[in-house]
C-alpha positions as CSV (number, residue, x, y, z in Angstrom):
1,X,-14.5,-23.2,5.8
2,X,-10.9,-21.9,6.3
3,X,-10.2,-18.9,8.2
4,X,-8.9,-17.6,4.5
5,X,-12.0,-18.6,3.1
6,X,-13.6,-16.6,6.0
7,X,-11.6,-13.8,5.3
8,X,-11.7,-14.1,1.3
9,X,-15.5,-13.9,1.9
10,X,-16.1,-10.6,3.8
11,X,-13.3,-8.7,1.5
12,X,-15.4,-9.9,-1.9
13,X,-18.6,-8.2,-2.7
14,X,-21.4,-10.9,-3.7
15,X,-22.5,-11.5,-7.5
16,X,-25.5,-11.9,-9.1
17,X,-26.1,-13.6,-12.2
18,X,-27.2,-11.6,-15.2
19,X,-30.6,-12.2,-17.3
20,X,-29.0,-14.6,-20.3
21,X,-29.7,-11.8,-22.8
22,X,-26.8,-9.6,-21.2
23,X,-24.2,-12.3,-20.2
24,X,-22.4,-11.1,-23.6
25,X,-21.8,-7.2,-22.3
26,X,-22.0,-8.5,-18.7
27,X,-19.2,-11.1,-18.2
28,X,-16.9,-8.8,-19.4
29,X,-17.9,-6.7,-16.0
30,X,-17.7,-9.0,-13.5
31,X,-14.7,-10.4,-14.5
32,X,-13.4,-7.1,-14.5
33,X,-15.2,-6.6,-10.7
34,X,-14.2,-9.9,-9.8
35,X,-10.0,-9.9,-10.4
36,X,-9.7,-5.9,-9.1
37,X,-11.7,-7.8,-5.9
38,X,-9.2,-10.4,-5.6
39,X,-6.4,-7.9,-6.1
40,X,-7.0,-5.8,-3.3
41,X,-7.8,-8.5,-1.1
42,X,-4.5,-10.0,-1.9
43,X,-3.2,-7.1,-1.9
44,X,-4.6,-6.5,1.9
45,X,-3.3,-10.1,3.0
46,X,0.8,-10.0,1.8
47,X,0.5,-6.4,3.6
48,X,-1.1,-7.5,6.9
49,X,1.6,-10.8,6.6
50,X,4.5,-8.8,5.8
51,X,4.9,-10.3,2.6
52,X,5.3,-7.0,0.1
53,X,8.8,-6.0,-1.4
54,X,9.9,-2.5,-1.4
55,X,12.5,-1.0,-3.7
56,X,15.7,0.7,-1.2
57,X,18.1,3.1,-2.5
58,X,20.5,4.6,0.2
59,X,23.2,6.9,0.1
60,X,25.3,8.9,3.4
61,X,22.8,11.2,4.6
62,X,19.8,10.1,2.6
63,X,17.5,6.7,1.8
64,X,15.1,6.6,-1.0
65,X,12.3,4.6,0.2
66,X,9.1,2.8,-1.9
67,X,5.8,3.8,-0.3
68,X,3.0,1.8,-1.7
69,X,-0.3,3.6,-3.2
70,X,1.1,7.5,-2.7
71,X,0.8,7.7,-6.7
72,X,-2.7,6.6,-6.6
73,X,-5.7,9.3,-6.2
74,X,-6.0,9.8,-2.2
75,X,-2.5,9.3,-2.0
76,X,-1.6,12.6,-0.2
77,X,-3.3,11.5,2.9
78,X,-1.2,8.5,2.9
79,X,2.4,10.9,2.3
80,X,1.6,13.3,4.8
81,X,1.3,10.8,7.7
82,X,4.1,8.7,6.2
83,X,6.6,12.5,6.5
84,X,4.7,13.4,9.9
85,X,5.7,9.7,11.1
86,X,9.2,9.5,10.1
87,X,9.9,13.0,11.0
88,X,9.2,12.1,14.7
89,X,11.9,9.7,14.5
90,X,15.4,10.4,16.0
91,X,18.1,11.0,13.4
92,X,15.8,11.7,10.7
93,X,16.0,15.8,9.5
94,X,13.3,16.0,7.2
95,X,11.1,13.1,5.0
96,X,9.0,14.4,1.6
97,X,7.2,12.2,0.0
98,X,7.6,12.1,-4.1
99,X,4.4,10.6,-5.3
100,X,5.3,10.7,-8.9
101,X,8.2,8.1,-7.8
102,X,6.2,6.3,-5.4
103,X,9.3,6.6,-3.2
104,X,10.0,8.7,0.2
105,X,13.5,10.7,0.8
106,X,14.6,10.4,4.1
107,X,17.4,13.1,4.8
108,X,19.0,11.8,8.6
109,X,21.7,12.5,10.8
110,X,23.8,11.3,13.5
111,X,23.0,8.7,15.0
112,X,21.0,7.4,12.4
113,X,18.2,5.9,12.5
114,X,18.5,1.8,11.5
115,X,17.0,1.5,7.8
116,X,14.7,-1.7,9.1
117,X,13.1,0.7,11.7
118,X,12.7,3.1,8.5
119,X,11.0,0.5,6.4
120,X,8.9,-0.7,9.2
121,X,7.7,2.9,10.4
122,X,6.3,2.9,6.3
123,X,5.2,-0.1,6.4
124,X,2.8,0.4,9.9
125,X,1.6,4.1,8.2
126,X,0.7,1.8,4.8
127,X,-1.6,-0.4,7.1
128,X,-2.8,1.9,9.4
129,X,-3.8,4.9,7.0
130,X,-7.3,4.7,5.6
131,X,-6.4,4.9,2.0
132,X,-7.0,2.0,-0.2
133,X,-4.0,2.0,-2.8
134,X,-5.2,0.0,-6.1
135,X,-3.1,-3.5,-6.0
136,X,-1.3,-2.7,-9.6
């Protein structure tokens, strides 16, 4: 087996067949399970590989940043540590999160922080912050 397959396997619950009676209201069910499974396994991978977009809108004095899964319920654990971390930052005055955006607005100052080391301080809060945002 592939080291994906290995991986694939311990992100996916096991399934268990249904009695032949219920495979009509069943099915339904563990397709359902099965594909939101998949999605937040994938999900989980492009993250880990660096493979996620994320939507940039700058102006002087302020970037607009997408934070992934801050919209999501348990999302506000996820913006406060994503504010606390880019706060610490030099040339950075203030971060708030808006959740109903999805996005961050970094305020910074001269010098300014490089918008990479921005994106990559988001990034490493996504993956290190024990909230689960849903793959859609």
């Amino acid at each position: 087996m592939t080291s994906l397959g290995r991986l694939a396997g311990r992100l996916l619950p096991s399934v268990t067949m249904p009695l032949v009676g219920d495979v009509s209201r069943t099915v339904p069910h563990l397709v359902g399970d099965a594909s939101r499974s998949v999605g937040v396994a994938a999900t989980r991978l492009a993250r880990s590989a660096g493979l996620t977009s994320r939507r940039v809108w700058s102006r002087p004095g302020r970037h607009h940043i997408e934070v992934h899964g801050v919209g999501q319920d348990g999302g506000d654990r996820l913006a406060r540590q994503v504010e606390r971390t880019l706060e610490r930052l030099p040339g950075v005055t203030w971060a708030r999160v808006n959740a109903a955006s999805g996005r961050v607005v970094v305020a910074v100052e001269e010098p300014e922080p490089k918008l990479r080391d921005l994106i990559t301080t988001i990034a490493r809060c996504e993956r290190t912050c024990d909230h689960e945002p849903d793959p859609e």
